[in-house]
PALODO-346819 format. One line per field, with one value per atom (N, C-alpha, C, O): residue number from 1; residue in three letters; atom name; x, z, y. Coordinates in pm, whole numbers, plus 50000, padded with zeros to 5 digits. Example, Ala and Ser with C-alpha at 12.3 -4.5 7.8 and 13.67 -1.06 7.14 Angstrom:
2
num <- [1_1_1_1_2_2_2_2]
residuo <- [ala_ala_ala_ala_ser_ser_ser_ser]
atomo <- [N_CA_C_O_N_CA_C_O]
east <- [51319_51230_51320_51424_51285_51367_51290_51341]
up <- [50780_50780_50780_50846_50708_50714_50787_50804]
north <- [49431_49550_49670_49668_49775_49894_50003_50114]
//
This chain:
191
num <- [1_1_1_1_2_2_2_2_3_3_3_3_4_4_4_4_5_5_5_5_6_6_6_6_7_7_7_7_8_8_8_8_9_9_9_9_10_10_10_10_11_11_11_11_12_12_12_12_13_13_13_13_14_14_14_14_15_15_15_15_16_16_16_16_17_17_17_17_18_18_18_18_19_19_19_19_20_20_20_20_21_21_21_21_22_22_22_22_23_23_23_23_24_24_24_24_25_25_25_25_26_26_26_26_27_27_27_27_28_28_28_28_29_29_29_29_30_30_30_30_31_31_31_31_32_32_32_32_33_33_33_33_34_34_34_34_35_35_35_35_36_36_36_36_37_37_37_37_38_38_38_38_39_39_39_39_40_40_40_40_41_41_41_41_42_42_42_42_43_43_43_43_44_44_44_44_45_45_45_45_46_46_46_46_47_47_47_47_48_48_48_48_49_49_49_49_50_50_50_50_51_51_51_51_52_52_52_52_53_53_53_53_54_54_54_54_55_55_55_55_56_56_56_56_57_57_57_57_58_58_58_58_59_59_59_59_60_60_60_60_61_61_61_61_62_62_62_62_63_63_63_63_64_64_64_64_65_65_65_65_66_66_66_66_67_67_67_67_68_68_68_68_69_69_69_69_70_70_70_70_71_71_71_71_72_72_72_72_73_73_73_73_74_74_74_74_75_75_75_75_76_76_76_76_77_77_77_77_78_78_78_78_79_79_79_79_80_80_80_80_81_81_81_81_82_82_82_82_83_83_83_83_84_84_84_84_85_85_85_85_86_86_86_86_87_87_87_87_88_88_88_88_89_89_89_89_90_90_90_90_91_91_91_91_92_92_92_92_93_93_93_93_94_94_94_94_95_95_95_95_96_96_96_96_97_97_97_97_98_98_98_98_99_99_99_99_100_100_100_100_101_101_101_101_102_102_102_102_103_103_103_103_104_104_104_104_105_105_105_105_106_106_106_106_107_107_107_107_108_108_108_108_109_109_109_109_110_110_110_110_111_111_111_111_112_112_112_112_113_113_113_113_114_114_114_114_115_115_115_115_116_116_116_116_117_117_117_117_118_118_118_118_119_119_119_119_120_120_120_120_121_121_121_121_122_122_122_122_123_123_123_123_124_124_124_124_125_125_125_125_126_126_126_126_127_127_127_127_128_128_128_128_129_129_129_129_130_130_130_130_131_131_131_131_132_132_132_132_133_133_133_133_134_134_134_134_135_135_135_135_136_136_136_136_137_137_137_137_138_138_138_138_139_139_139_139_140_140_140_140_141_141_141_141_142_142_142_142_143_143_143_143_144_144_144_144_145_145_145_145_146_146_146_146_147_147_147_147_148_148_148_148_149_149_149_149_150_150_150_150_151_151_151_151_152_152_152_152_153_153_153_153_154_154_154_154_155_155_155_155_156_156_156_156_157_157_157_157_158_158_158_158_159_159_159_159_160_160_160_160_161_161_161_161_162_162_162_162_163_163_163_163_164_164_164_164_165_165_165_165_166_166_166_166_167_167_167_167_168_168_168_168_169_169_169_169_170_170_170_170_171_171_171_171_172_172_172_172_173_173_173_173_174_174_174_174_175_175_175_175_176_176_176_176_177_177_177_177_178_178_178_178_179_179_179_179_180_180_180_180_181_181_181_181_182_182_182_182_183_183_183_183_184_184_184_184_185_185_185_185_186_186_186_186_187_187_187_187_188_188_188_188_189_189_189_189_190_190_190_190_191_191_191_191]
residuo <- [unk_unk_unk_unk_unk_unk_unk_unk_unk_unk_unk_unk_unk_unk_unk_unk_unk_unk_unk_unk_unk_unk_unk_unk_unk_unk_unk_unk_unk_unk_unk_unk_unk_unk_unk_unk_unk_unk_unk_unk_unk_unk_unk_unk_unk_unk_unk_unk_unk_unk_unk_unk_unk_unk_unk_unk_unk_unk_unk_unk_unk_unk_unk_unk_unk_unk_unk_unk_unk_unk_unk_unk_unk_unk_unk_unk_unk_unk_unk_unk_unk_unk_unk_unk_unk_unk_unk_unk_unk_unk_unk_unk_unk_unk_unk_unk_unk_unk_unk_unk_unk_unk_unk_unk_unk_unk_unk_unk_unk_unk_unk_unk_unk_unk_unk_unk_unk_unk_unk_unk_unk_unk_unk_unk_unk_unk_unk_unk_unk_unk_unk_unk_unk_unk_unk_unk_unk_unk_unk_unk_unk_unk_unk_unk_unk_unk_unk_unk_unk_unk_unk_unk_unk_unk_unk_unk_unk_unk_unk_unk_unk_unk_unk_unk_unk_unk_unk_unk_unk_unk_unk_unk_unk_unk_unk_unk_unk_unk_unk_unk_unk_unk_unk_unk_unk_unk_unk_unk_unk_unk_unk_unk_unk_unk_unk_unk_unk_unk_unk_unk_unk_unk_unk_unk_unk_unk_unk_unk_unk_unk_unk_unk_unk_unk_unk_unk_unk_unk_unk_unk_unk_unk_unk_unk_unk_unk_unk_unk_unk_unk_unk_unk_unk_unk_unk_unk_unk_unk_unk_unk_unk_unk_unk_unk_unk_unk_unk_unk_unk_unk_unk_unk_unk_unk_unk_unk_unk_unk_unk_unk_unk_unk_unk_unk_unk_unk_unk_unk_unk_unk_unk_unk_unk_unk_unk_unk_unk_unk_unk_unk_unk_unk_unk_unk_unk_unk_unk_unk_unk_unk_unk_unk_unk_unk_unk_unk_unk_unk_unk_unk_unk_unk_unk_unk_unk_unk_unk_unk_unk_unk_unk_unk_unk_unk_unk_unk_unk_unk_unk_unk_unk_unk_unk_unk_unk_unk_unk_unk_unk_unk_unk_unk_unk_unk_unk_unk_unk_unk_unk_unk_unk_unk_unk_unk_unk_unk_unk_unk_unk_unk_unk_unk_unk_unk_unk_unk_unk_unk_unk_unk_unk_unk_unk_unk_unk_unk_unk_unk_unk_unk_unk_unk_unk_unk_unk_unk_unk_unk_unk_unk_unk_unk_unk_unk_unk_unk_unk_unk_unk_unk_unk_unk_unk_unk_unk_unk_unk_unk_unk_unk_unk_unk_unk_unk_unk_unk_unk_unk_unk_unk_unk_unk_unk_unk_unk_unk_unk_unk_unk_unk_unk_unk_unk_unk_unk_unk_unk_unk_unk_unk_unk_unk_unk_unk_unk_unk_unk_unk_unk_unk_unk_unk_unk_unk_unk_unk_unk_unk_unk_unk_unk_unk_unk_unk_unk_unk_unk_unk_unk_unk_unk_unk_unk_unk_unk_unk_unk_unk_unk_unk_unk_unk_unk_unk_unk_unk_unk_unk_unk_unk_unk_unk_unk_unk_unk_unk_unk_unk_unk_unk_unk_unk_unk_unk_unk_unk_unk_unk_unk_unk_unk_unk_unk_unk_unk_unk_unk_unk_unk_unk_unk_unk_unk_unk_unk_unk_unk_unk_unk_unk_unk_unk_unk_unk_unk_unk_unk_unk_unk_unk_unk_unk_unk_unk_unk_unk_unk_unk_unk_unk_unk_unk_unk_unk_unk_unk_unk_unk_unk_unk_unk_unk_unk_unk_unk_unk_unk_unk_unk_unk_unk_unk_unk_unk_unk_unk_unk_unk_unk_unk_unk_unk_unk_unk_unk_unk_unk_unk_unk_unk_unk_unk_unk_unk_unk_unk_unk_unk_unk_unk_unk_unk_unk_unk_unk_unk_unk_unk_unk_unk_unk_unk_unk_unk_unk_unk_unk_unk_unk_unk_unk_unk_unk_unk_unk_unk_unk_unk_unk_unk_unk_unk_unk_unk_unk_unk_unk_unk_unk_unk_unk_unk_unk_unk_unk_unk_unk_unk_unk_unk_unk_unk_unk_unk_unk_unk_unk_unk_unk_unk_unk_unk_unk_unk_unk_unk_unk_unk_unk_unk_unk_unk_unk_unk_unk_unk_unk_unk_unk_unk_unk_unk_unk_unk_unk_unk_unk_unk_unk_unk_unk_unk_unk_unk_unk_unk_unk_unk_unk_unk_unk_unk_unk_unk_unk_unk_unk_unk_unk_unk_unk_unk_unk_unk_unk_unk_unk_unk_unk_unk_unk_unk_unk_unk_unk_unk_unk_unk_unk_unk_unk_unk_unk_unk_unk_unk_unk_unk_unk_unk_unk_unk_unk_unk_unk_unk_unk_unk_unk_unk_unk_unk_unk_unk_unk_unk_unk_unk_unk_unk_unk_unk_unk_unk_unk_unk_unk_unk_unk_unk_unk_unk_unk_unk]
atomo <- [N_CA_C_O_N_CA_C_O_N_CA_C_O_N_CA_C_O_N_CA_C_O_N_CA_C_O_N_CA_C_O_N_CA_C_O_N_CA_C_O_N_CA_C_O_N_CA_C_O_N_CA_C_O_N_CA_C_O_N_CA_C_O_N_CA_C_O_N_CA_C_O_N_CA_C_O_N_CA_C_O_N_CA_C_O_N_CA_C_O_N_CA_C_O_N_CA_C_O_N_CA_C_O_N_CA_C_O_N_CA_C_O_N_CA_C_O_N_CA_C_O_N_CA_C_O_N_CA_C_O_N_CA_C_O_N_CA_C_O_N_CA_C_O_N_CA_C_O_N_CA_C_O_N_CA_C_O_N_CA_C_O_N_CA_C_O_N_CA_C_O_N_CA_C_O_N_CA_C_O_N_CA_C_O_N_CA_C_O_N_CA_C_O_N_CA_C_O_N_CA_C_O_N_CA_C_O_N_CA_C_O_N_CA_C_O_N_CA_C_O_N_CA_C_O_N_CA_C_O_N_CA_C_O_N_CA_C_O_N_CA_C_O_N_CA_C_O_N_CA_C_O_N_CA_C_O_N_CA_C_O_N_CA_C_O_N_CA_C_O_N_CA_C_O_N_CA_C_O_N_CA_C_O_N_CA_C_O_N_CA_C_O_N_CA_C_O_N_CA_C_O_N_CA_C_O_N_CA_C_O_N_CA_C_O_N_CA_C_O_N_CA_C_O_N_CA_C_O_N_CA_C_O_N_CA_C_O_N_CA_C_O_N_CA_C_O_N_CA_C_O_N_CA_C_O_N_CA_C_O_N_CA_C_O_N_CA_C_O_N_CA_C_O_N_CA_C_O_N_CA_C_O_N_CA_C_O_N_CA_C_O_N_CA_C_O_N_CA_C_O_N_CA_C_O_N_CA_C_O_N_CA_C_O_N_CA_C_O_N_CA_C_O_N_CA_C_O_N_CA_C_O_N_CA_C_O_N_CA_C_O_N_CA_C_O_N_CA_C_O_N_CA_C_O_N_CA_C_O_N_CA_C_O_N_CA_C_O_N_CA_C_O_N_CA_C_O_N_CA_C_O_N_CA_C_O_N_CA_C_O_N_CA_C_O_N_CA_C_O_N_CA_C_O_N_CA_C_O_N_CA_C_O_N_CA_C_O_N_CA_C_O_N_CA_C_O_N_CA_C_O_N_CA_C_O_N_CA_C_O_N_CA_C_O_N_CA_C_O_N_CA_C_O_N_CA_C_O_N_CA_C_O_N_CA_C_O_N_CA_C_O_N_CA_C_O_N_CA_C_O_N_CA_C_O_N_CA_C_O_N_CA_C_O_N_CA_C_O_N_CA_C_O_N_CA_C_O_N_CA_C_O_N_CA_C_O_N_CA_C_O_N_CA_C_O_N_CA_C_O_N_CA_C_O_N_CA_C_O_N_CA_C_O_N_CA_C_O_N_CA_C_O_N_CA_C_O_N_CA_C_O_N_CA_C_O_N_CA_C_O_N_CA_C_O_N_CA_C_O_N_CA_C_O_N_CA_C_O_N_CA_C_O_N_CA_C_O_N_CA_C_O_N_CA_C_O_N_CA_C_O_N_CA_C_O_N_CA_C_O_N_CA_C_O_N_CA_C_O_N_CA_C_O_N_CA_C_O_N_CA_C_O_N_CA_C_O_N_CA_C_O_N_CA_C_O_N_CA_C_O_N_CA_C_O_N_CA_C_O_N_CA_C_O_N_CA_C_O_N_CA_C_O_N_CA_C_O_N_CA_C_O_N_CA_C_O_N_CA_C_O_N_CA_C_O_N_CA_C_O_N_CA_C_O_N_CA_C_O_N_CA_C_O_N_CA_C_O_N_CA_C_O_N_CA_C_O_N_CA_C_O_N_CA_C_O_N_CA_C_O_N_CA_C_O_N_CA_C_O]
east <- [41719_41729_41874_41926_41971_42074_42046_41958_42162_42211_42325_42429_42271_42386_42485_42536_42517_42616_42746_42753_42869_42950_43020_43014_43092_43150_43223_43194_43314_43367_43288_43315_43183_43092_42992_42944_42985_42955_43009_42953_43196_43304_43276_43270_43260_43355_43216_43228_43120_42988_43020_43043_43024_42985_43134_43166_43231_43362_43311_43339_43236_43228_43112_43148_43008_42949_42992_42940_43091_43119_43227_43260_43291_43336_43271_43320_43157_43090_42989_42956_42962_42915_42980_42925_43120_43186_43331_43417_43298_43430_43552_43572_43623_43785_43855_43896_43880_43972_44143_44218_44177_44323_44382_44342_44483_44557_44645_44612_44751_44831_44935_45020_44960_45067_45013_45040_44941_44886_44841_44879_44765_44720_44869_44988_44794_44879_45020_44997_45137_45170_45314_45399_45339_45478_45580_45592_45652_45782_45838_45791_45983_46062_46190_46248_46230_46373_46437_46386_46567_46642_46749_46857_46699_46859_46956_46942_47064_47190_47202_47159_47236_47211_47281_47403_47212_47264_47326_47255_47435_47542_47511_47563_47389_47425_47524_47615_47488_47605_47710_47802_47709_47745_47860_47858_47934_48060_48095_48190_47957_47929_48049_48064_48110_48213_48144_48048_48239_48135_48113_48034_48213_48141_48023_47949_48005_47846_47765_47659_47779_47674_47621_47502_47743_47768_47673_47609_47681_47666_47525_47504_47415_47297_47232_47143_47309_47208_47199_47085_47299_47292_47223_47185_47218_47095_46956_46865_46957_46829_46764_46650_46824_46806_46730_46641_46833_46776_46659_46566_46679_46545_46429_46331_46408_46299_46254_46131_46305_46298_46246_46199_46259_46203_46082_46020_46019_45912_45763_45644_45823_45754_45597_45496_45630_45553_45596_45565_45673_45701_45679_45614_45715_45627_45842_45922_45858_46012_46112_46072_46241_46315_46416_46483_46426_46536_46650_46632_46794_46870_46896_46867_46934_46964_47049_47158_46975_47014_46971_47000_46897_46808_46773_46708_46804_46718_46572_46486_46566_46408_46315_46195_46403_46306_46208_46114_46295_46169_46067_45979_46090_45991_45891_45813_45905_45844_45692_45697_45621_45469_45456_45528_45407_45369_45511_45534_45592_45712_45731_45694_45791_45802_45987_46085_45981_46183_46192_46094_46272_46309_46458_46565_46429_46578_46587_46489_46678_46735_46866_46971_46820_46940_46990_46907_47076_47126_47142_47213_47067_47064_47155_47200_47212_47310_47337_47263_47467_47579_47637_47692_47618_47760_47835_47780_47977_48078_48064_48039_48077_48116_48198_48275_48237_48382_48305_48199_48383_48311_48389_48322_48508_48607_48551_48600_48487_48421_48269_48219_48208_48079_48109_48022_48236_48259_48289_48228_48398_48407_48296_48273_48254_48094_47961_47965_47850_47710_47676_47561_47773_47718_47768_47712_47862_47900_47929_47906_47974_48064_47936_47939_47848_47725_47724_47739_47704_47698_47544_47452_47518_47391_47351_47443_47248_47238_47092_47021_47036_46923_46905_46952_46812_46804_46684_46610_46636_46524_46524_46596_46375_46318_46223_46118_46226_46084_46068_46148_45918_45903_45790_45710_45816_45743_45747_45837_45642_45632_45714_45806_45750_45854_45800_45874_45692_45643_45671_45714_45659_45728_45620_45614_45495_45371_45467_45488_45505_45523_45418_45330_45440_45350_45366_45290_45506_45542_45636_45737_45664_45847_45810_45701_45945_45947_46108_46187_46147_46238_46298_46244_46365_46409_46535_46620_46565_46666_46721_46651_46883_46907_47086_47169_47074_47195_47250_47224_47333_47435_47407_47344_47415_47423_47536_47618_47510_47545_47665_47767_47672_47734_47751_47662_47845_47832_47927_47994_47933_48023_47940_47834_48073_47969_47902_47800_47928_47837_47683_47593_47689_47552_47490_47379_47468_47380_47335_47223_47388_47324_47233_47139_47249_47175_47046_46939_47073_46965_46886_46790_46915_46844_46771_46672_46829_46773_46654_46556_46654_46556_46419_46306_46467_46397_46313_46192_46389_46312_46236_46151_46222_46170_46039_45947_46035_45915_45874_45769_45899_45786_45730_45637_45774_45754_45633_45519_45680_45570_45430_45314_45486_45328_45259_45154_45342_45252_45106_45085_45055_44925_44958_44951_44985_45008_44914_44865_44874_44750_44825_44939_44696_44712_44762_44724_44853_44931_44836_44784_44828_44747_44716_44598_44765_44710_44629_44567_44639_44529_44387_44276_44394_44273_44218_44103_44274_44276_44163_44054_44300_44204_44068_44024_44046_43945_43833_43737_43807_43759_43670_43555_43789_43813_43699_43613_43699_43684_43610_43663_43458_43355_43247_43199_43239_43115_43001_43027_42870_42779_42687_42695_42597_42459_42486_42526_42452_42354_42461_42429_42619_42724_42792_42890_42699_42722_42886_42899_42964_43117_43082_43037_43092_43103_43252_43320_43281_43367_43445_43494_43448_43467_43621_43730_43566_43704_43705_43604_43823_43850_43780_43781]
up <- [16914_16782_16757_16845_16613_16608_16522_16449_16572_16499_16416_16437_16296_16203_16222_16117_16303_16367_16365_16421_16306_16385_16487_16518_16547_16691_16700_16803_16628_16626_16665_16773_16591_16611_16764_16831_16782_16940_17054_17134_17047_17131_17166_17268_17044_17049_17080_17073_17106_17134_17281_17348_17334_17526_17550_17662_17490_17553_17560_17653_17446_17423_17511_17579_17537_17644_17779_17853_17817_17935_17987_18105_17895_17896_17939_18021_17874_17842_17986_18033_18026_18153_18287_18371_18289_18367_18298_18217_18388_18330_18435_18556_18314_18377_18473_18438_18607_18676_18685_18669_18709_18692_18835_18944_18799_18926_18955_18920_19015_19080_19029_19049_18929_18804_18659_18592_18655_18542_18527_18438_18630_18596_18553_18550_18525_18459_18630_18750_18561_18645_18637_18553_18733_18749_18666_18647_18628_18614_18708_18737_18786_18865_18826_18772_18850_18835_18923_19011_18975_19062_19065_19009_19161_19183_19269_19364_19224_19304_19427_19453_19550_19666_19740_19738_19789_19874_19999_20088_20020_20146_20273_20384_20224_20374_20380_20300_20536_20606_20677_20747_20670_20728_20667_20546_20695_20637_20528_20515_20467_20413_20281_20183_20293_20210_20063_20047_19949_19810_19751_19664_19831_19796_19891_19858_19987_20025_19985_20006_19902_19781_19674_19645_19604_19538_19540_19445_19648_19676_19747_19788_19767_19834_19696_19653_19622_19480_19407_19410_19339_19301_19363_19300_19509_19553_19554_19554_19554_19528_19403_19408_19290_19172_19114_19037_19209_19197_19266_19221_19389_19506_19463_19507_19373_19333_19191_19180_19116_19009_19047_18963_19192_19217_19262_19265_19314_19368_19271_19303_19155_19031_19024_18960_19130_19148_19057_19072_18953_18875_18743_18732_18603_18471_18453_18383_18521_18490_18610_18667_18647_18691_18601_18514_18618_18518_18649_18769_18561_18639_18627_18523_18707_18710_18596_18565_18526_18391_18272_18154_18321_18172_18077_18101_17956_17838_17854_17860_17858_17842_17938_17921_18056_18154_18122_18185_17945_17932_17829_17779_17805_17698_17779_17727_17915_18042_18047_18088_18029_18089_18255_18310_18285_18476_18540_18568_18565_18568_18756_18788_18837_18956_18981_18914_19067_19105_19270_19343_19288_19419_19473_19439_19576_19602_19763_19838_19790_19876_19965_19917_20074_20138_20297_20387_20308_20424_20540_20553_20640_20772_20840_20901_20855_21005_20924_20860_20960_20953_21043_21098_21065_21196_21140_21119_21109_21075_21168_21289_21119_21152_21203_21232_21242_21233_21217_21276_21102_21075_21230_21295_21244_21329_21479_21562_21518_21649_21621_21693_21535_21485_21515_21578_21482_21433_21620_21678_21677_21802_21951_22046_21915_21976_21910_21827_21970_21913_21990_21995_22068_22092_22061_22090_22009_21909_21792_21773_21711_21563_21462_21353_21528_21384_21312_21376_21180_21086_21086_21069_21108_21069_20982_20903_20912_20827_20797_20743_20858_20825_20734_20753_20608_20503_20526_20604_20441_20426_20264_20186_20227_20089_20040_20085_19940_19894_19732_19640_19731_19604_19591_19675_19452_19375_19262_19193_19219_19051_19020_19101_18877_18832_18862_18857_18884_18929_19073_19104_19133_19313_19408_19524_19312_19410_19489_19442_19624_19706_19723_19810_19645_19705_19802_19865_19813_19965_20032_19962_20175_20234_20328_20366_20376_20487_20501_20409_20642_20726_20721_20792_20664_20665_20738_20753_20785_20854_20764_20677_20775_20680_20819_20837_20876_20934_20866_20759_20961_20982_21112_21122_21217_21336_21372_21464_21271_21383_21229_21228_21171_21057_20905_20821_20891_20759_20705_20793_20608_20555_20628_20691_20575_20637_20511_20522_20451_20259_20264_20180_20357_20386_20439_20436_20501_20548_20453_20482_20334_20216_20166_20101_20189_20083_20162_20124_20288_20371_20395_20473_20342_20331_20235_20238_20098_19976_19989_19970_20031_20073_20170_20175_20219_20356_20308_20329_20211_20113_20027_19984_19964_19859_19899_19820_20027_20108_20153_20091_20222_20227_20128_20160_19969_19873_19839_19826_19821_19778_19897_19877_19992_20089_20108_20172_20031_20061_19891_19794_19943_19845_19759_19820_19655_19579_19466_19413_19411_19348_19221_19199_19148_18998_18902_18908_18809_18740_18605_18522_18601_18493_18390_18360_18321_18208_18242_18161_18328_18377_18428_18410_18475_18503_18381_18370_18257_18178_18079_18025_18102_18017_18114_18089_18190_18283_18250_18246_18222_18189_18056_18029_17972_17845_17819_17733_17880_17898_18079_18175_18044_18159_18110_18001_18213_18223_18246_18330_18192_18244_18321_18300_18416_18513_18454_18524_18313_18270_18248_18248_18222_18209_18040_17990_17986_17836_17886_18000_17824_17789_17697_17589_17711_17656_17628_17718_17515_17485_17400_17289_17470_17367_17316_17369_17201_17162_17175_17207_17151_17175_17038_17017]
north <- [93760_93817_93858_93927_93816_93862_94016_94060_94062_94210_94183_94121_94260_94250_94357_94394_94402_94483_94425_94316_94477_94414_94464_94583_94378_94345_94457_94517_94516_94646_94752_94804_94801_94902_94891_94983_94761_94728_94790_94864_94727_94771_94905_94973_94918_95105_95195_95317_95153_95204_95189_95289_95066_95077_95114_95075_95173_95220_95385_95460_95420_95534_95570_95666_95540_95524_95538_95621_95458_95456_95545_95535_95642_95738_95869_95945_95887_95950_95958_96067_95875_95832_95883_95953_95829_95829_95904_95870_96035_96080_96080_96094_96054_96060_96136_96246_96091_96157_96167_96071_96284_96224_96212_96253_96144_96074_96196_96309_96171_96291_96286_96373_96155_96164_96236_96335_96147_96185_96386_96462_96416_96558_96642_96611_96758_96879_96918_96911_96951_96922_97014_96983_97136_97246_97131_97010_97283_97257_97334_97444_97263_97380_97378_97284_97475_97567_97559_97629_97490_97455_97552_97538_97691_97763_97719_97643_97777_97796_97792_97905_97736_97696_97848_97863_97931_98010_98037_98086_98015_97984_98068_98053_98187_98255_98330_98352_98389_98448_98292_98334_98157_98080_98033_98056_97990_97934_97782_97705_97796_97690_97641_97714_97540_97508_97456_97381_97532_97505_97354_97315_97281_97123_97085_96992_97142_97160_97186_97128_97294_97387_97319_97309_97261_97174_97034_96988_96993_96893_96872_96758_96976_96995_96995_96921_97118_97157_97017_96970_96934_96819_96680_96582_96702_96608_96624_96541_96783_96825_96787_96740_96802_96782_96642_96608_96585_96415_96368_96301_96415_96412_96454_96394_96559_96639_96560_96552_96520_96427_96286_96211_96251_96105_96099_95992_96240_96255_96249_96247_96246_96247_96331_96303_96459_96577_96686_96804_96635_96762_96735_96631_96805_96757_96783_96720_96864_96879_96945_97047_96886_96936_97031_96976_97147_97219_97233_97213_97284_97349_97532_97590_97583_97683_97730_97681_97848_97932_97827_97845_97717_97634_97705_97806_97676_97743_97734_97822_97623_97531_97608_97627_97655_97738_97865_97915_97908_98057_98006_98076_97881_97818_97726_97647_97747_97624_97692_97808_97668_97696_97656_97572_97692_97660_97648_97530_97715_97684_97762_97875_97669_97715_97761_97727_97823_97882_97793_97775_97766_97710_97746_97696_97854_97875_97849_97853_97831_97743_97862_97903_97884_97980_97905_97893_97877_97837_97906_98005_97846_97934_97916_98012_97795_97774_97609_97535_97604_97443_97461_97557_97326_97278_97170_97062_97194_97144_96980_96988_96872_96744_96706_96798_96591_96502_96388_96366_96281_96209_96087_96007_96108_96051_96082_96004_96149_96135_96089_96003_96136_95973_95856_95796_95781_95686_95633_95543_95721_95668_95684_95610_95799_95783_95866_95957_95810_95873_95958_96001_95998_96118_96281_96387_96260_96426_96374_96254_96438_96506_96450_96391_96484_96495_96662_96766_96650_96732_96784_96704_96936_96969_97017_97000_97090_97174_97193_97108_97369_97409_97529_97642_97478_97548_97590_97530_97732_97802_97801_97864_97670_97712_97732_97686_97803_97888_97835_97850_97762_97770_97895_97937_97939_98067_98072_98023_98139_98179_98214_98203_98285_98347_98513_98612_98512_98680_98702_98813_98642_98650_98622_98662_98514_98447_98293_98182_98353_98259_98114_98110_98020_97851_97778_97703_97813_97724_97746_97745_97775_97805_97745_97701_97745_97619_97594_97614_97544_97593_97389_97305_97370_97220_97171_97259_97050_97014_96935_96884_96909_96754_96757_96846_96630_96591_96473_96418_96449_96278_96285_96391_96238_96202_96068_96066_95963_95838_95750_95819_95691_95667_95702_95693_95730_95808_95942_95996_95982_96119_96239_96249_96343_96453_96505_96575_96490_96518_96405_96406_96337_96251_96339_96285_96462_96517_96610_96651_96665_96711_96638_96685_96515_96419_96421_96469_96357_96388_96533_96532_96632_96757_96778_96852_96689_96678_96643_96714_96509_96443_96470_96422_96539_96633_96711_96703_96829_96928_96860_96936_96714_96674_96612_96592_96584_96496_96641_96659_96747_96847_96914_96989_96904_96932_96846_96891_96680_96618_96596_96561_96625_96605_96741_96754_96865_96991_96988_96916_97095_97105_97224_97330_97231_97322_97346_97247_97494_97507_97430_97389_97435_97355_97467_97584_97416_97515_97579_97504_97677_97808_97716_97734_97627_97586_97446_97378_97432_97299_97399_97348_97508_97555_97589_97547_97669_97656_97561_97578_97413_97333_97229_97117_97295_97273_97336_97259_97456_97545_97532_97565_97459_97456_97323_97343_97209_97107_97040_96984_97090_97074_96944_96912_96902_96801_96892_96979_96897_96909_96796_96675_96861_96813_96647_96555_96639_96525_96456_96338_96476_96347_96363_96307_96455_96491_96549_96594_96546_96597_96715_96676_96864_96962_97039_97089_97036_97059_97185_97167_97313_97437_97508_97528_97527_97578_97704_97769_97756_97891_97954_98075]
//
């Protein structure tokens, strides 16, 4: 038997259906998702030279932006940061450097590697600690001694993206907001 239905009103019936059915999960891009605040790299009591500082905070920046665990990277004193909803601080204090030579790298592997162990803490802007953690970033074997910033960047950005961090206030929010019930019905309330 044909239906005088058309094909449009069909579509959009078993899409809507199958929505409705099966609801949507989000991926780990897609969900609701921090913004962080990238402070000022703190030197410590250590003798850390300011193109080090320099040069950690700016890899960080980038490192943390590739991990695509954030909805935003800001920098330190951002405007955008008091208009940020879910907004995390990340500061960064240096425990201990050991000065390099890139010239005894080069002639053996076994000294003039560059070290550098940082202590960072991400937290709310109220002072709820989410994550700290004690990171390494060297050079060892070829390379500048400003390569071991980069490599710290990097260091901090992979314990960042493999740690578990709660879901930011306005995703619980619209969770809340937006429940499946028992039967698969989509309930949907407004404020």
């Amino acid at each position: 038997m044909k239906t005088n239905r058309p094909a449009l009103f069909v579509t959009t019936t078993v899409l809507l259906t199958l929505a409705i059915a099966q609801p949507a999960r989000l991926s780990a891009e897609s969900a609701a998702q921090w913004t962080v605040q990238v402070s000022k790299v703190n030197p410590g009591a250590v003798g850390l030279t300011p193109s080090f500082q320099v040069a950690i905070y700016e890899n960080l920046l980038q490192e943390l932006s590739k991990t695509k665990r954030f909805n935003g990277v800001l920098r330190d004193g951002d405007q955008k940061a008091s208009n940020a909803t879910d907004l995390l601080l990340l500061n960064t204090v240096v425990e201990k450097y050991t000065a390099g030579s890139e010239t005894r790298r080069a002639v053996t592997t076994v000294t003039g590697a560059t070290k550098l162990i940082v202590h960072t803490q991400l937290s709310t802007p109220d002072g709820k600690i989410i994550l700290e953690s004690t990171v390494h970033g060297n050079v060892r074997f070829m390379g500048g001694n400003l390569r071991a910033t980069h490599n710290l960047a990097r260091n901090i950005a992979k314990t960042i993206k493999k740690s578990s961090m709660p879901e930011p206030p306005s995703s619980v929010v619209t969770k809340a907001m937006n429940s499946t019930s028992s039967d698969g019905v989509v309930v949907v309330a407004f404020p």
